[in-house]
C-alpha positions as CSV (number, residue, x, y, z in Angstrom):
1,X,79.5,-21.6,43.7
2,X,76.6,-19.6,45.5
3,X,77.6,-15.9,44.4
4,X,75.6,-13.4,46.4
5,X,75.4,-9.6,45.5
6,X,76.0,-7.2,48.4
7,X,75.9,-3.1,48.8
8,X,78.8,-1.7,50.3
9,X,78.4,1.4,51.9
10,X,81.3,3.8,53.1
11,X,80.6,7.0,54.5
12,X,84.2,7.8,54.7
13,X,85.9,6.1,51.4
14,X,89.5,6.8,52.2
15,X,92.8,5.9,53.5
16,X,92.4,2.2,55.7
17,X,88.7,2.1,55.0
18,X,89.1,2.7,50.9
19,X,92.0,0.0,51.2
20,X,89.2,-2.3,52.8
21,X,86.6,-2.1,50.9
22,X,89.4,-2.4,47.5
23,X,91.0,-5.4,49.5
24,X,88.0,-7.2,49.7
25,X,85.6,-6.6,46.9
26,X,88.8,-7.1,44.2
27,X,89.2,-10.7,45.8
28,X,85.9,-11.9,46.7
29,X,83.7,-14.6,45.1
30,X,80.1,-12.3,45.1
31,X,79.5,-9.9,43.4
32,X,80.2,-6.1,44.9
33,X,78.1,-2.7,44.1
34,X,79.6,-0.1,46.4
35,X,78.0,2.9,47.6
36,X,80.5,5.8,48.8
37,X,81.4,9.2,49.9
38,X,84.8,10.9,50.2
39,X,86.6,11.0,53.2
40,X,85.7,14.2,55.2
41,X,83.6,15.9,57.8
42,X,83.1,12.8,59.5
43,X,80.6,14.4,61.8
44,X,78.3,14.9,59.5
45,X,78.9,11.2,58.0
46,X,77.5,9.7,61.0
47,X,74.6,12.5,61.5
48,X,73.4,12.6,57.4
49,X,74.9,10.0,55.0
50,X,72.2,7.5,56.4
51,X,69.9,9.8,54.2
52,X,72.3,10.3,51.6
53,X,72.6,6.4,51.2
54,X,68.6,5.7,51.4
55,X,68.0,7.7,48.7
56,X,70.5,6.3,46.1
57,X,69.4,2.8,47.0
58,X,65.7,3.6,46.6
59,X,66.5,5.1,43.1
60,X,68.5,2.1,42.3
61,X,67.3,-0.3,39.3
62,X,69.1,-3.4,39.5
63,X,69.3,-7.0,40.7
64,X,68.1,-8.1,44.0
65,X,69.9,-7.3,46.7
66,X,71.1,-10.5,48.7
67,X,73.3,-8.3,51.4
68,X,74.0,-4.6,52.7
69,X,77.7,-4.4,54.0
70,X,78.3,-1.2,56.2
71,X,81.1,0.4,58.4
72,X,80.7,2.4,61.4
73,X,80.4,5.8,60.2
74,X,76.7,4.9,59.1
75,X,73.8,4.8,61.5
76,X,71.9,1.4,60.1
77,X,69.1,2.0,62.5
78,X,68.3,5.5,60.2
79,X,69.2,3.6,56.9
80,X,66.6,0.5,57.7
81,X,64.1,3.0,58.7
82,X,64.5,4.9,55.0
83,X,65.0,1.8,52.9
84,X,61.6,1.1,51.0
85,X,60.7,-2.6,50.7
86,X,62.1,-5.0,50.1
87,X,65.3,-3.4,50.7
88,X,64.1,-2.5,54.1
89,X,64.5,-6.7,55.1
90,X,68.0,-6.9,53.3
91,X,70.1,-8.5,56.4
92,X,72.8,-5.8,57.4
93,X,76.6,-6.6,58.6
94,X,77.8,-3.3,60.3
95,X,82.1,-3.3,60.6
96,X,83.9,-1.7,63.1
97,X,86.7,0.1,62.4
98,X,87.1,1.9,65.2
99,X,84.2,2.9,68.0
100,X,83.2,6.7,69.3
101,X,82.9,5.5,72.8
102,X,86.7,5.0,73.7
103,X,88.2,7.0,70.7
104,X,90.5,9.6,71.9
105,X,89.2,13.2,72.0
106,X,91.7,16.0,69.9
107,X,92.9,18.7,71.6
108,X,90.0,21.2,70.3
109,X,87.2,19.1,70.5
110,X,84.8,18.9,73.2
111,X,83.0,15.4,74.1
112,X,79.8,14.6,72.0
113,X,77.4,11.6,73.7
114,X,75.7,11.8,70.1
115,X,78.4,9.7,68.2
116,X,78.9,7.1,70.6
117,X,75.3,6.5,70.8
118,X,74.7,6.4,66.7
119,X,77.8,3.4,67.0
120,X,75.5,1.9,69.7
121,X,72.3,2.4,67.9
122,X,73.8,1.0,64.9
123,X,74.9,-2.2,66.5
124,X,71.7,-2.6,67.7
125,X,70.1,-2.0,64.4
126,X,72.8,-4.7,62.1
127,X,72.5,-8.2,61.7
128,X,75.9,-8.7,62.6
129,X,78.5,-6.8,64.0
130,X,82.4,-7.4,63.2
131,X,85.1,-5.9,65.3
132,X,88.7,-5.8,64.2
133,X,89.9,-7.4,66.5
134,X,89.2,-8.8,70.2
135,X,90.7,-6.3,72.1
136,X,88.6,-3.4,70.3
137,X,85.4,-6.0,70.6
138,X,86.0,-6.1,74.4
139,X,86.8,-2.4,75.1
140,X,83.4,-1.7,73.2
141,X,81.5,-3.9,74.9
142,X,82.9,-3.0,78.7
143,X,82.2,0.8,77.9
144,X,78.1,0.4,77.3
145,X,77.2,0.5,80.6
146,X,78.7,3.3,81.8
147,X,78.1,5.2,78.5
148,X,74.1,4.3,78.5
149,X,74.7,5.3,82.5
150,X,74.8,9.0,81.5
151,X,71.0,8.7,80.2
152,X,69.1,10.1,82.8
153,X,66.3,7.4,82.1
154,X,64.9,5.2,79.8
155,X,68.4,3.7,79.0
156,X,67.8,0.6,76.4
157,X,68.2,-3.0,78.5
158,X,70.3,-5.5,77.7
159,X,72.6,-3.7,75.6
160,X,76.3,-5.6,76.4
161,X,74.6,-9.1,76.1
162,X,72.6,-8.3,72.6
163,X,76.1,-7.3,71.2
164,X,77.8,-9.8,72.6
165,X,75.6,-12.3,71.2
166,X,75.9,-11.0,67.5
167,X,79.4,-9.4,67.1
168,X,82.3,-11.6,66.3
169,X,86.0,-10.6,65.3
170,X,87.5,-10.5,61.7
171,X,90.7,-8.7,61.3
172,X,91.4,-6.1,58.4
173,X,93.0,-7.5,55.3
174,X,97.0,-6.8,54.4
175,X,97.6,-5.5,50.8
176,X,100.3,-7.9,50.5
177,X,101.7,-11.1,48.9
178,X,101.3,-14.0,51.5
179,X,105.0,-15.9,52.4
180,X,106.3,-18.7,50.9
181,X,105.9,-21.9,52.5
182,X,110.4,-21.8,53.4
183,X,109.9,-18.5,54.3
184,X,112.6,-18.0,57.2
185,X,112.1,-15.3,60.0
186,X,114.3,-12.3,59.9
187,X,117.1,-12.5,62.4
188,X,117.0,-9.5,64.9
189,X,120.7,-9.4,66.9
190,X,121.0,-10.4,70.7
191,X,121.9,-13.8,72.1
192,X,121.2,-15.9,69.1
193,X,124.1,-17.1,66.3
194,X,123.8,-14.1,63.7
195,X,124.7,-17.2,61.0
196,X,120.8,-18.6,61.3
197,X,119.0,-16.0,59.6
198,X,119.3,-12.4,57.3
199,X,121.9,-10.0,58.9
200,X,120.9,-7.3,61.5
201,X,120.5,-4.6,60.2
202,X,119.4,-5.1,57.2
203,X,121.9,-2.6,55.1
204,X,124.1,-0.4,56.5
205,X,122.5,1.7,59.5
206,X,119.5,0.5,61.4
207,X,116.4,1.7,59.9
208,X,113.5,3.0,61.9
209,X,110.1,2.9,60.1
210,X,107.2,5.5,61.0
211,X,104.4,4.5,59.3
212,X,101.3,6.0,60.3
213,X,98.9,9.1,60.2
214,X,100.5,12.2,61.0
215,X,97.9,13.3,63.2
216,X,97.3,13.5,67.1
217,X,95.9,9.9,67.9
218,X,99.2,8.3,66.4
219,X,101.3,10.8,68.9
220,X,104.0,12.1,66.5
221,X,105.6,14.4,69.0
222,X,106.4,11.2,71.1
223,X,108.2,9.9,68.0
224,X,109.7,12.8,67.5
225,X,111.0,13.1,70.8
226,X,112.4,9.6,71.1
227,X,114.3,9.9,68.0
228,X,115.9,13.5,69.1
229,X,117.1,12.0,72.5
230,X,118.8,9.0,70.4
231,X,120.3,11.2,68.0
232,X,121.4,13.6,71.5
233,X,122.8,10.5,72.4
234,X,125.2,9.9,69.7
235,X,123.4,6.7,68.2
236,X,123.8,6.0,64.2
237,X,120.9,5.7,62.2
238,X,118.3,6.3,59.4
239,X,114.8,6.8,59.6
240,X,111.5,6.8,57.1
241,X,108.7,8.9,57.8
242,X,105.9,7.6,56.0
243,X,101.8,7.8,56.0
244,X,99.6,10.1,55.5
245,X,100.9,13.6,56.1
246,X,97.8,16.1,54.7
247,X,98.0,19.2,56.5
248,X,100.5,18.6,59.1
249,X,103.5,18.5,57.6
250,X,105.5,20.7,60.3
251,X,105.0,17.8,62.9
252,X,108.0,16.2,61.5
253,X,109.7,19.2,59.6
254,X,112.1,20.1,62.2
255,X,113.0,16.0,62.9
256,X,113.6,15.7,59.3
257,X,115.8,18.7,58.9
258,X,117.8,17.6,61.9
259,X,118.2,13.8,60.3
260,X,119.2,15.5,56.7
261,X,120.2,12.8,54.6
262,X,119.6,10.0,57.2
263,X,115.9,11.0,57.1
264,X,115.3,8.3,53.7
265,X,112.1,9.4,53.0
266,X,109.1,12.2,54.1
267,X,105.2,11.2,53.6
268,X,103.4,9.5,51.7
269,X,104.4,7.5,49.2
270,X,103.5,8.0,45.4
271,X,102.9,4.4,44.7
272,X,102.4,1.2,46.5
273,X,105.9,-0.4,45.0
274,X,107.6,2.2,47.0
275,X,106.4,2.2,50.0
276,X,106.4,-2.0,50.4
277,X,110.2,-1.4,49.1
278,X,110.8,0.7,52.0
279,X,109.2,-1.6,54.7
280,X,111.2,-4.4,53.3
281,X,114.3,-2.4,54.2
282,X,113.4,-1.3,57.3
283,X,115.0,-2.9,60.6
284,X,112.7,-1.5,63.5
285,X,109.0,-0.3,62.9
286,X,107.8,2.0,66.1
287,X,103.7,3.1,66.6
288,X,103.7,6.1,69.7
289,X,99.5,5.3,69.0
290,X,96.8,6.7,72.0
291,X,94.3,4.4,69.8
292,X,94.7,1.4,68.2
293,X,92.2,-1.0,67.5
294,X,94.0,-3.3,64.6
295,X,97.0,-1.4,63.9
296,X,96.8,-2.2,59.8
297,X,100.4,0.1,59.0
298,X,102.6,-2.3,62.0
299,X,101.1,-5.3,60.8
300,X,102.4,-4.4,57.2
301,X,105.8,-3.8,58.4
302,X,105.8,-6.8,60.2
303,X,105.1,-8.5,57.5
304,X,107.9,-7.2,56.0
305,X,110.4,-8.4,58.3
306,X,110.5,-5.1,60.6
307,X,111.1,-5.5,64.2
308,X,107.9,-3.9,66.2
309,X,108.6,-1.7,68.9
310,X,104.8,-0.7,70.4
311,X,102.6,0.9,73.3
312,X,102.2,-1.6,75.8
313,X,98.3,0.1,76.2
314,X,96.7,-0.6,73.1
315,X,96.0,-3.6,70.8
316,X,99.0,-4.9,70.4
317,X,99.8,-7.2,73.4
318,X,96.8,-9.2,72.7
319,X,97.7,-9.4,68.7
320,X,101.4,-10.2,69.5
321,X,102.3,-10.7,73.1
322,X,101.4,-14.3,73.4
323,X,103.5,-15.3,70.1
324,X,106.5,-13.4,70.7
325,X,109.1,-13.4,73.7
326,X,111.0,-10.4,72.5
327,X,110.7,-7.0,74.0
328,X,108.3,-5.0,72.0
329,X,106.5,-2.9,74.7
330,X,107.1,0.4,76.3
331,X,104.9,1.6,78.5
332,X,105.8,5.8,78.3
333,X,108.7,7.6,76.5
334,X,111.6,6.7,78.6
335,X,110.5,3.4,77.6
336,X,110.3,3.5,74.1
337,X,113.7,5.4,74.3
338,X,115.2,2.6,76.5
339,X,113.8,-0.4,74.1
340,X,115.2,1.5,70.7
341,X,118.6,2.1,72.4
342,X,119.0,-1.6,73.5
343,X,118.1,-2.1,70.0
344,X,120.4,-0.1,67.9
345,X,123.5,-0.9,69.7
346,X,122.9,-4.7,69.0
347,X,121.8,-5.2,72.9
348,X,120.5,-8.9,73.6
349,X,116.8,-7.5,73.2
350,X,116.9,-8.6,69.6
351,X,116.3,-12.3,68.4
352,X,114.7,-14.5,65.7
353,X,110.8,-13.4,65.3
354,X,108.2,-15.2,64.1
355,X,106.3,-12.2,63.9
356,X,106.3,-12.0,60.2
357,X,104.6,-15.6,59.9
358,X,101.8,-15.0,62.2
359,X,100.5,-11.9,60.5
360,X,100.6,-13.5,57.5
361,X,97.0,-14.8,58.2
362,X,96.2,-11.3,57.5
363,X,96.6,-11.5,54.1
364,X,93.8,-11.1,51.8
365,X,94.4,-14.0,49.7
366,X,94.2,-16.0,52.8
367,X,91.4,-14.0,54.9
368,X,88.9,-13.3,51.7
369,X,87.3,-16.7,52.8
370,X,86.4,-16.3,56.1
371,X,84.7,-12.6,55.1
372,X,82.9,-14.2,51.9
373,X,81.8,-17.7,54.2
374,X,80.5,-14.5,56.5
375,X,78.3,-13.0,54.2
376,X,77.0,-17.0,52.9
377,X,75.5,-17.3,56.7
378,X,74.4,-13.9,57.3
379,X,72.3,-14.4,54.3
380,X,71.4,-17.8,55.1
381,X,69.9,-17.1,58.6
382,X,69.9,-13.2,59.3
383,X,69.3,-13.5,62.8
384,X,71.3,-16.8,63.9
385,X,73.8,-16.9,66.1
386,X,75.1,-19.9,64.9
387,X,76.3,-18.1,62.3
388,X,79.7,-16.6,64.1
């Protein structure tokens, strides 16, 4: 076996990008020495840690160095141009977890050509780049030319077809045990004979999973809306609020106080068991996302037999729409309302989903091989593009 030792770098070593890096490296045949900083002030990650991360791997005494593994928080260009031989001709993979181009602005943040253009830069400057998925790969690459259109001259050529011709798509690795080979798809109500599958729900009320950041791009207040009009409604049923809650705690305060003892959990989890335990009760998993360029938290609960119920708008049509005939899409808030109502009253929108099966290729045990082949050709032929 041809082991080959790579740098990791992570400017921003927490939440989906620490469960990355940790999903990868504890699985893969080569041999791992990661370089990292903790995850805040992402504006200055992408201005500084370049210089941050030059320094420690100048200073570094060790083994060669056969590969340099980056997300997109770094700039590579300012890296490679810091790095002192022969670090300086290590062939680079850059990943993209998400882009600065078409990310959603927050409400008190003004719009900054500077990031966009370091995520540009940086593709430019990697051996390879990796996109999550195809969807985020093709909104990236449509948005170069008007973005380099705001340079008032001397706007690099050929951007779109360089990074078209050396990206490629990997999607992000599920902490989770692959299915069994009999695994059966969870039954989902409607039309079909309730006596071929697991019951719907799963025990006692329905159970609707929220699963994400608490913050504005995953659109709580839509959630929180949805779930108030079901409730003014007179519909039965529990709900989890889980993910990553930091600071903003109040978004679902007043939702959770109004569920009271329906409301079966509030943030994050303390371990892992707990968390899978609650996806593996859940009925319904909902994402309100404005951005969503994998969606690693509803591909989880998928895999744990929830039922998705997703914005029409971002990644997810091109991940499951083709796989799927149920109705999983909304397309505003009286949509989402509309599909979770059908839902909970056992409405013929339900239905035996395969769902689960398909993302099971998003397992690490069975996706470690295609990132670990990556890095064998990368390193093989830097600057091939026969080596997608």
């Amino acid at each position: 076996m041809n082991i080959k030792r790579v740098l990791f770098i992570e400017p921003y070593d927490g939440g989906s990008h620490r469960a990355f890096r940790e999903g990868w490296i504890g699985r893969s045949r080569h041999e791992f020495e990661s370089f990292t900083l903790p995850a805040r002030f992402w504006k200055w990650r992408m201005r500084g840690s370049s210089a941050w991360f030059a320094d420690l791997l100048n200073e570094r005494k060790g083994e060669p160095v056969d590969l340099i593994f980056a997300t997109g928080f770094l700039n590579v260009a300012d890296l490679r141009g810091m790095l002192r031989p022969p670090l300086d001709r290590v062939p680079v993979i850059l990943y993209m977890h998400e882009n600065q181009l078409t990310y959603p602005l927050s409400p008190d943040e003004e719009f900054d050509f500077h990031f966009g253009f370091t995520n540009i830069i940086s593709c430019l400057a990697a051996n390879r780049v990796i996109f999550n998925s195809e969807f985020h790969r093709r909104l990236f690459l449509n948005s170069l030319a008007s973005y380099l259109g705001k340079m008032p001259e001397g706007s690099p050529r050929r951007v779109p077809e360089k990074l078209e011709a050396s990206s490629q798509v990997l999607g992000v690795g599920l902490d989770r045990k692959p299915l069994s080979e009999n695994h059966f798809p969870q039954y989902r109500a409607g039309e079909c004979h309730a006596d071929i599958g697991p019951a719907w729900p799963r025990s006692g009320r329905p159970l609707l999973v929220w699963n994400h950041r608490w913050e504005f791009d995953k659109r709580p207040e839509m959630f929180s809306a949805a779930v108030n009009r079901l409730l003014d409604a007179g519909l039965d049923f529990d709900v989890a609020l889980l993910g990553e809650s930091k600071s903003h705690e109040e978004v679902f305060q007043p939702l959770a106080h109004r569920l009271g003892s329906r409301c079966i959990a509030f943030g994050f989890q303390p371990t892992r068991q707990q968390y899978d335990e609650i996806l593996e009760r859940g009925d319904i998993v909902v994402s309100c996302a404005n951005q969503e360029y994998f969606g690693i938290s509803v591909a989880e609960a998928i895999h744990a037999g929830c039922y998705p119920v997703l914005p029409r708008e971002q990644v997810y049509p091109s991940m499951y729409g083709s796989r799927c005939k149920g109705r999983h899409f909304y397309d505003d808030e009286e949509g989402l309302v509309a599909l979770l109502s059908d839902l909970l009253t056992g409405d013929s929108c339900g239905h035996v989903c395969s769902l689960d099966r398909d993302v099971d290729e998003f397992c690490w045990e069975r996706l470690v091989h295609s990132f670990d082949d990556l890095v064998d050709r990368v390193v093989a032929d830097p600057y091939s593009e026969e080596n997608k």
